[in-house]
Structures are given as C-alpha cells and as structure tokens.
Residue frames as a rotation matrix with the C-alpha (Angstrom) as fourth column:
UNK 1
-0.502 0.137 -0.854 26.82
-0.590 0.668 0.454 23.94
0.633 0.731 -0.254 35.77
UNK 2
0.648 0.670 0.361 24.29
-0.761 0.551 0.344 21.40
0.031 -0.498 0.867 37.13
UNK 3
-0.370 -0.662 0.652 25.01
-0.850 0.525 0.050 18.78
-0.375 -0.535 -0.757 39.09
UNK 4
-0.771 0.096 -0.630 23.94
-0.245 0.867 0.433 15.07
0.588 0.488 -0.645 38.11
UNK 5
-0.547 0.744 -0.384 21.48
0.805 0.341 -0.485 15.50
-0.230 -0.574 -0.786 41.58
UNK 6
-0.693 0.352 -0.629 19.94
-0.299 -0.934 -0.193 18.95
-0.656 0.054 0.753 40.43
UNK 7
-0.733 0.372 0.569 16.61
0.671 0.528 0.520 18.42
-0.107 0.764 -0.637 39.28
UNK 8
-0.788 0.609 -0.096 13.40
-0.615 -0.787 0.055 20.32
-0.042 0.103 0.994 37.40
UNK 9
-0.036 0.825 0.564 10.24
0.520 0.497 -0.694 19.81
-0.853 0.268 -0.447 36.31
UNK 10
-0.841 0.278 -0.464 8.39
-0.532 -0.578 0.618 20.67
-0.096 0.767 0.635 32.99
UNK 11
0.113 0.877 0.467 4.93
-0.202 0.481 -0.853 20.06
-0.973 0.002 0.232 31.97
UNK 12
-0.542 -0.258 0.800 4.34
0.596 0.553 0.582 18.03
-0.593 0.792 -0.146 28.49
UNK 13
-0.879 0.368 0.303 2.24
-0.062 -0.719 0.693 20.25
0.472 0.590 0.655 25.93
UNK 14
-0.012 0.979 -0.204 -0.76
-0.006 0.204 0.979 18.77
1.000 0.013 0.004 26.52
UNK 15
0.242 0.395 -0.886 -0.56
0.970 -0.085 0.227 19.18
0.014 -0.915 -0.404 30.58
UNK 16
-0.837 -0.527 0.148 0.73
0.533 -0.846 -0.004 22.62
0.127 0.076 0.989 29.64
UNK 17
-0.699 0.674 0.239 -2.34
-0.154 -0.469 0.870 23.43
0.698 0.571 0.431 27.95
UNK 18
0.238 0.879 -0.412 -4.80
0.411 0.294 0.863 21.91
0.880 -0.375 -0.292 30.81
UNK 19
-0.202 -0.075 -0.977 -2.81
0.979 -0.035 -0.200 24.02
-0.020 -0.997 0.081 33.51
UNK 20
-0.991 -0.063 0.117 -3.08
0.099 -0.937 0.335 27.32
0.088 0.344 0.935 31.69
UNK 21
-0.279 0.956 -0.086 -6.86
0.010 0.092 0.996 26.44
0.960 0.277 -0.035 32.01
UNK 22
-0.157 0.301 -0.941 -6.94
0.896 0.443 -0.008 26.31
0.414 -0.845 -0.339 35.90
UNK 23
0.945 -0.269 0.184 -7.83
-0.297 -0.944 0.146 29.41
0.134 -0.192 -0.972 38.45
UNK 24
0.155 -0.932 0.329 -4.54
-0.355 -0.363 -0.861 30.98
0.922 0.016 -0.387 39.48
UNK 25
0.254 -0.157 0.954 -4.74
-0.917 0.276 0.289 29.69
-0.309 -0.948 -0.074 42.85
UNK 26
0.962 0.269 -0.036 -4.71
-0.267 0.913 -0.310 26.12
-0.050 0.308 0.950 41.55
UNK 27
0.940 -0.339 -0.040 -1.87
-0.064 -0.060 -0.996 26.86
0.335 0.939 -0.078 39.69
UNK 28
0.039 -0.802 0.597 0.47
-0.762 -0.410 -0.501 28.07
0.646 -0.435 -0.627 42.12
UNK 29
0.502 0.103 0.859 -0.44
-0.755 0.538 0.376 24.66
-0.423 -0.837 0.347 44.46
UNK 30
0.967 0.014 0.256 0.40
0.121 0.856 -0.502 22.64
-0.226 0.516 0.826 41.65
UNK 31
0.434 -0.839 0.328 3.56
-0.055 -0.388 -0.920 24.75
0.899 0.382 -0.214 41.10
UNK 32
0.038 -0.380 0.924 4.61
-0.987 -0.157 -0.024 24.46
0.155 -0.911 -0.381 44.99
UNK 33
0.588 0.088 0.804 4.15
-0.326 0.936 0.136 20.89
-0.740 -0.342 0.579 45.18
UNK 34
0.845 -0.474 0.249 6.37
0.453 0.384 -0.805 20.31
0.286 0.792 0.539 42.21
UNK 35
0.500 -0.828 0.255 8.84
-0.125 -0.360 -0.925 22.14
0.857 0.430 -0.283 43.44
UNK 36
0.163 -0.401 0.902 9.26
-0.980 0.041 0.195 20.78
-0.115 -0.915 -0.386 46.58
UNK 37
0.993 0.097 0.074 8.94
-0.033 0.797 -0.604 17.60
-0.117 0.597 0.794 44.75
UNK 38
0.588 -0.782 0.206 12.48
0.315 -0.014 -0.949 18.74
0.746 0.623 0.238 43.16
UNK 39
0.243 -0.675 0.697 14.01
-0.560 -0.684 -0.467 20.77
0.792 -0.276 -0.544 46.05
UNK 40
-0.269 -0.158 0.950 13.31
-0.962 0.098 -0.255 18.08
-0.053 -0.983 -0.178 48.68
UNK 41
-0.142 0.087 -0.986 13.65
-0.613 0.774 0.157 14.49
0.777 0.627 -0.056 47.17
UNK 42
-0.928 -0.004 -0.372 13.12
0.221 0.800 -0.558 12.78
0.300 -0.600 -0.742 50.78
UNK 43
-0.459 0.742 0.489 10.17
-0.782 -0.076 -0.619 13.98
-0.422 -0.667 0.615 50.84
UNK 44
0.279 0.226 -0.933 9.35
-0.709 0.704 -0.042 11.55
0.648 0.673 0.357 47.03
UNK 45
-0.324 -0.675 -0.663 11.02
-0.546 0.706 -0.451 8.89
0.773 0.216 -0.597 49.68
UNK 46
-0.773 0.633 0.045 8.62
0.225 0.340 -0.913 8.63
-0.593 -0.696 -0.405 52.35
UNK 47
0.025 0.735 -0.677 6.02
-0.933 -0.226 -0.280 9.39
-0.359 0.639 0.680 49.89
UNK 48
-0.009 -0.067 -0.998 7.08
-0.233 0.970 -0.064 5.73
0.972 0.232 -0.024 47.39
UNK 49
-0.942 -0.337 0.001 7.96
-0.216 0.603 -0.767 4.35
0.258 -0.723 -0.641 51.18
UNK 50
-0.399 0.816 0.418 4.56
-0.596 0.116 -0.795 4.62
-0.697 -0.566 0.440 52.34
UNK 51
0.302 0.777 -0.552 2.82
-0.936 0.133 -0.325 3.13
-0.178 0.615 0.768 49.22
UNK 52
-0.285 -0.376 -0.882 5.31
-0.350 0.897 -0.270 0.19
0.892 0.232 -0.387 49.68
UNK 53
-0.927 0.294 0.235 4.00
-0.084 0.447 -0.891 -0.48
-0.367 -0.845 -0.389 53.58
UNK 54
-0.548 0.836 -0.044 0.38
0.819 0.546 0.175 -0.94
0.170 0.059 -0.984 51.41
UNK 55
-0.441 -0.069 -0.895 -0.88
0.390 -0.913 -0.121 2.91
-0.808 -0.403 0.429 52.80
UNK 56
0.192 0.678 0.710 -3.70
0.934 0.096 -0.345 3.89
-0.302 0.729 -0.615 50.09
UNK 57
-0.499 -0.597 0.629 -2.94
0.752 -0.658 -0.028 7.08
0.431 0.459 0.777 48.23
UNK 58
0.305 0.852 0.427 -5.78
0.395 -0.521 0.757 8.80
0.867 -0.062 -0.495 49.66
UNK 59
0.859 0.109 -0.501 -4.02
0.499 0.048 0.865 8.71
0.119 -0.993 -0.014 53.24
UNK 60
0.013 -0.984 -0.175 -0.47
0.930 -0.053 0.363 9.76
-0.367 -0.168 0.915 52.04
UNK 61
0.902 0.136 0.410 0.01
0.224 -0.959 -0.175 13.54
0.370 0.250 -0.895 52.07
UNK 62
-0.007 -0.797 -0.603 3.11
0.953 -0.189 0.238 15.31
-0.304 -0.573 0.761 52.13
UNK 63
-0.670 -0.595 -0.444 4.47
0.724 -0.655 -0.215 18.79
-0.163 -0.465 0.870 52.41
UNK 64
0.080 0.967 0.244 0.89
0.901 -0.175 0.396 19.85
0.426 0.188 -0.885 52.59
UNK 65
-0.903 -0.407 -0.134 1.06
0.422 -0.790 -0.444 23.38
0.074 -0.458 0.886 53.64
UNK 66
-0.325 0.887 0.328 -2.79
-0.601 -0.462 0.652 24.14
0.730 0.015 0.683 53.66
C-alpha cells in the first residue's frame, strides 16, 4: 500500500495527446524529468528555493543529465 509520501505523475488528456505527438527522444526526457521530479522531491526544493532567492527560470536547471 502507498504511503501518504509516495508520489506519481499523470498527464491530463489534452497534454496526453500533445506528448504522443513528440519524437521519441523528447518523450523519454520529459518522462525522466518527471520522474525524478517524483523519486527525488529535494530536488522540487532547491528548484522553488531558487526562484524564491529571485534566480530567473532560465538559470535554474536541475537533474539535467545531458
């Protein structure tokens, strides 16, 4: 049974439909970054931390892996 900290993702229909439309590479980046998203919630905390010190989205990157 899941815990109360165990989280997923899911896409809504309509982002369903606009990922089924990407190349496969895309796909799978967009599917790694979500799931580290879920598997590794401190990274979401230095991610919101930065954008509270003012830190433009453009500059904040995490668990890039490319």
């Amino acid at each position: 049974m899941p815990s109360d900290e165990d989280w997923t993702w899911k896409f809504t229909p309509h982002a369903a439909d606009q990922f089924d439309g990407l190349d496969h590479h895309v796909q799978d980046r967009i599917v790694s970054k979500l799931d580290d998203i879920v598997n590794y919630p401190c990274l979401v905390a230095a991610f919101v931390g930065s954008l509270r010190q003012g830190l433009p989205v453009s500059m904040t990157r995490f668990a890039d892996t490319e």
